[in-house]
N, C-alpha and C positions, 0 to 999 in steps of 0.2 A: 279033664275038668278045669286043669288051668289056663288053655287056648278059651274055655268060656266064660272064665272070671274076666280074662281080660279086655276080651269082646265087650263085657257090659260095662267094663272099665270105658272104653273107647265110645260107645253109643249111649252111654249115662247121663242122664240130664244136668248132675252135678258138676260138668267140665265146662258150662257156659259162666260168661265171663260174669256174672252178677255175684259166682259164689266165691270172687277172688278178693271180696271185701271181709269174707271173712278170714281168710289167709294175711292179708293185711295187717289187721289187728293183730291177730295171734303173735304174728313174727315181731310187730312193734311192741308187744310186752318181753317178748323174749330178749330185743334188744335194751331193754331198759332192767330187765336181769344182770345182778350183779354176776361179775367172771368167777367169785368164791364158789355161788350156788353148783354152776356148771360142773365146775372141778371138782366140787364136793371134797375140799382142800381138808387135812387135820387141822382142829382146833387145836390154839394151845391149851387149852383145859385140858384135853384127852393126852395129845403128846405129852404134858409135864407128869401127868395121873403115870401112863406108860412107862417112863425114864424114870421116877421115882422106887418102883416095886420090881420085883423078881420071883422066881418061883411060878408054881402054876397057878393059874387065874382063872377059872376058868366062865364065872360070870362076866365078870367085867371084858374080856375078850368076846363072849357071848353078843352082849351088849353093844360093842364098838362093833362088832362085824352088819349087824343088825342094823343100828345108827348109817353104819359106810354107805348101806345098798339103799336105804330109805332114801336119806338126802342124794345117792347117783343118780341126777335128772338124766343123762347120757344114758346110762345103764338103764334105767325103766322105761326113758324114750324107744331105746329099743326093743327091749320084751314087747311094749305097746302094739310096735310094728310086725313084730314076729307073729303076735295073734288078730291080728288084724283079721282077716281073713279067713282064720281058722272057728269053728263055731262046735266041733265034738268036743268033750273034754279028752278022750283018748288021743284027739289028736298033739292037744295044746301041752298033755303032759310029754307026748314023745319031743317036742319041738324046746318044751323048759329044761327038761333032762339034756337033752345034749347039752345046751347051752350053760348047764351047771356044773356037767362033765365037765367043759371047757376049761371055764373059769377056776372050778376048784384046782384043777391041775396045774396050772400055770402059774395059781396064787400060790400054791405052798412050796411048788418048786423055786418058783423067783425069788422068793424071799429066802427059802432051805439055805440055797446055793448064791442067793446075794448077788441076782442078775439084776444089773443096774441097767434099767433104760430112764432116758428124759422124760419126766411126768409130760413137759409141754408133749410133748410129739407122739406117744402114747397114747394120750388124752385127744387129741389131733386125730389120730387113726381111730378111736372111738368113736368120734364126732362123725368120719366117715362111713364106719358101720352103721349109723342114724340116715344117712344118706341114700347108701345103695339099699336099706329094705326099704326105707320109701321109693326109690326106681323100682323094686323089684314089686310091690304092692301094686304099681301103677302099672306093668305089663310095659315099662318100658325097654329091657335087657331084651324080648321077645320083637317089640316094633322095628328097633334099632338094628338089632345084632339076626334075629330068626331065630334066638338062643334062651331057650329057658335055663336059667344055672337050677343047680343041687340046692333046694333051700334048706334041705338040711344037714348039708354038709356046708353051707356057706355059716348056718348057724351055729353048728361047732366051733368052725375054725375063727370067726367073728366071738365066739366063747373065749376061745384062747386066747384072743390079743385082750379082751376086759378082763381077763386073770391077771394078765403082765401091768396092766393097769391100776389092779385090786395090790398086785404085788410090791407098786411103785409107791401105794400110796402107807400099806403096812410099815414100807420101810422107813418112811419119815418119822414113825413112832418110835426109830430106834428100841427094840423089842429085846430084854436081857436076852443071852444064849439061854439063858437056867430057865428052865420050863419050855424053851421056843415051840418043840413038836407039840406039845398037847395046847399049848396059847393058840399056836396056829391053826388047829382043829375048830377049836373054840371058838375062835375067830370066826373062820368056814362056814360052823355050823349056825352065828347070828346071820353071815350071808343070806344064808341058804332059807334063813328064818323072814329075814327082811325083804326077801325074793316074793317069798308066800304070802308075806303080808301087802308088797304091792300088787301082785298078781291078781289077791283077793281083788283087792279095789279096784283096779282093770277090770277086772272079770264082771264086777256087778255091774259098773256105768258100763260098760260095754252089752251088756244082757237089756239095761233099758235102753239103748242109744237105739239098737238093731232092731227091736219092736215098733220103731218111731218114722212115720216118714221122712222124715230128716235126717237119718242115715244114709238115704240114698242119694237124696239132694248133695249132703258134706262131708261124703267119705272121700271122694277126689281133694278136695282143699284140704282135708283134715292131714292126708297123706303130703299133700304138696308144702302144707306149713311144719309138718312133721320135719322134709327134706331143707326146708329153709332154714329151722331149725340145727339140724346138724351139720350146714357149712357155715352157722353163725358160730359152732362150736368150735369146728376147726378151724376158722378164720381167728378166733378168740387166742386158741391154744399157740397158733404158728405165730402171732403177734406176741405173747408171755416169751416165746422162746427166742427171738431174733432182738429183744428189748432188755430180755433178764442177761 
């Protein structure tokens, strides 16, 4: 089934050069996105709220985990990419679920245990997770390589590095010890909330995009400014880290 997605990938009317104006655009808004949105950095509003109180919280962590994954354009650029393609809900849920697994696990271990990575370079390898499911959307790992990867085991382990990044970004809240394990649930479970709520919205523009002949036309561009996308990220991220 996926040598024939590809196939139409390759003979699809939408790979001539007229649909690269829309790509164009796309990527010229994204460059004139500020580098906050990207990173979807803590506000001092929320850090000062965080560092102030102890105990268990468990709205207000509800809340911020919620807020975290809303505002992570990285993080939803890529769910966008993972169901790109995908059209049963049985499928979309087995492809979110790992990718939740992931994430949850790595978030609460890295902050449990106080595994410090560099937000830039973190964020950097996010950005490249944005990248390779746009290759991999585009049948390009198959043209290049004769290799289809594991898309759902690349989704997993692409789960785990945006935990280490969910993790990184937790910890800038500086989060009291006194309540951490149920805060950090709490946390989790606004993720996991704010996941569903962009998913939802994916899911519907996606339901009318696919009905429209215009999907067929700008699903190529739409993936190629997807990928543009996320080496603007990481070109963004590796530039905070070599200047900070």
């Amino acid at each position: 089934m996926l040598s024939l997605r590809f196939d139409r990938l390759q003979a699809a009317p939408w790979a001539r050069p007229g649909s690269a104006m829309t790509t164009l655009l796309v990527v010229a808004l994204l460059l004139f996105t500020s580098a906050e949105v990207f990173a979807h950095a803590v506000t001092q509003g929320d850090k000062g709220y965080i560092q102030e109180i102890s105990g268990v919280h468990h709205l207000p962590f509800t809340y911020l985990g919620a807020k975290h994954m809303m505002t992570g354009y990285d993080h939803i650029l890529f769910l966008f990419g993972v169901i790109f393609f995908l059209y049963r809900l049985q499928h979309i849920a087995v492809y979110v679920s790992l990718f939740a697994i992931g994430h949850s696990t790595t978030m609460v271990l890295g902050v449990y245990y106080n595994i410090g990575i560099n937000s830039y370079l973190i964020d950097a390898v996010i950005g490249f997770s944005v990248v390779y499911k746009a290759l991999d959307n585009l049948g390009a790992f198959q043209r290049w390589f004769g290799v289809q990867p594991n898309t759902k085991v690349a989704t997993l382990i692409f789960g785990l590095i945006h935990g280490f990044g969910l993790a990184t970004k937790i910890q800038e809240y500086e989060i009291s010890p006194d309540g951490l394990v149920p805060n950090l649930l709490a946390f989790n479970v606004g993720v996991e909330i704010g996941q569903l709520l962009a998913l939802a919205v994916i899911l519907i523009g996606m339901s009318y995009w696919r009905r429209t002949a215009g999907f067929a036309r700008h699903a190529y561009s739409a993936n190629v400014a997807m990928m543009s996308a996320g080496f603007i990220l990481v070109g963004m991220q590796l530039t905070g880290y070599f200047v900070s």
